[in-house]
C-alpha positions, 0 to 999 in steps of 0.5 A: 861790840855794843851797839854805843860802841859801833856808834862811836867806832862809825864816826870817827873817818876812816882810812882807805883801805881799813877794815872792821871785820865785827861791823863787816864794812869792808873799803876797796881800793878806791876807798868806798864800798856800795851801800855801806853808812860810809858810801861815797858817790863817784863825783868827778870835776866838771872840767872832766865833763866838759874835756870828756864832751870836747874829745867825744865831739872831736871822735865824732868830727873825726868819723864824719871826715873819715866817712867822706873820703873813699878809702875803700869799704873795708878801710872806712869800715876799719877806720870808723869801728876803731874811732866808735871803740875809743869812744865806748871806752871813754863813756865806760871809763868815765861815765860809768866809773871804770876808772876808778872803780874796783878792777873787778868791773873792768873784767866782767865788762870786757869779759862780757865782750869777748863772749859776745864777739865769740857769739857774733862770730860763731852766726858769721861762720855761714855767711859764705853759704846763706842763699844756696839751700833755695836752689837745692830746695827746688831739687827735692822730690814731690812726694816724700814716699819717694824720696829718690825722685827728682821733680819733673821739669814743668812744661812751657807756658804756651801763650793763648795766641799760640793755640789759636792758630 
């Protein structure tokens, strides 16, 4: 294709979802491809700002009342973990376009979660047993030569009044 007649071909508007595999310019579902002559930025409303902001300040309402009732630390805890996931999720769908972008970013995204729960949870498998090696530490030998030793009780403080008499 000539170069006048990519020019007149890049001017006309195009449908979404319409591909021209000579120019490699390639529309997603959504209607837009990043970095393309024919890039069209994510603008949303400023009402949807504004409603994204009210329900955030709610969540966030909502938290601090939950947190002064003393349901328990495990339910608190619960209940304030579940309030913080809506609200992660109404900041990654609306302000970082997971809404309306391509599926795909919605997977590596939650993917990215997962393996970071699994991460998180493989550190929390010892939680039941963290403290107990200084108590077996003091039971080792002195000398490494010796390896079947065990450490010899030290002596009693005696106090200097004690020797005195």
């Amino acid at each position: 294709m000539s170069q006048d007649a990519h020019a007149d071909h890049t001017s006309v508007p195009h449908a979404a979802g319409h591909a021209h595999g000579a120019a490699g310019h390639a529309h997603g579902a959504a209607g837009h491809a990043h970095g393309g002559p024919d890039h069209v930025p994510h603008v949303s409303p400023l009402s949807l700002y504004l409603k994204t902001f009210g329900a955030l300040m709610l969540l966030t309402i909502i938290t601090v009342g939950v947190s002064r009732i003393h349901l328990g630390t495990t339910t608190n805890l619960v209940i304030a973990m579940f309030i913080a996931t809506i609200k992660a999720t109404v900041v990654a769908a609306l302000f970082m376009h997971l809404l309306t972008d391509k599926r795909f970013h919605t997977v590596i995204l939650l993917s990215s979660l997962v393996f970071l729960a699994i991460f998180i949870s493989f550190t929390m498998f010892d939680t039941n047993s963290r403290g107990r090696a200084e108590a077996i530490e003091h039971e080792r030998p002195h000398d490494s030569a010796k390896p079947w030793e065990i450490r010899a009780a030290k002596p009693a403080a005696v106090p200097s009044e004690a020797k005195k008499h």
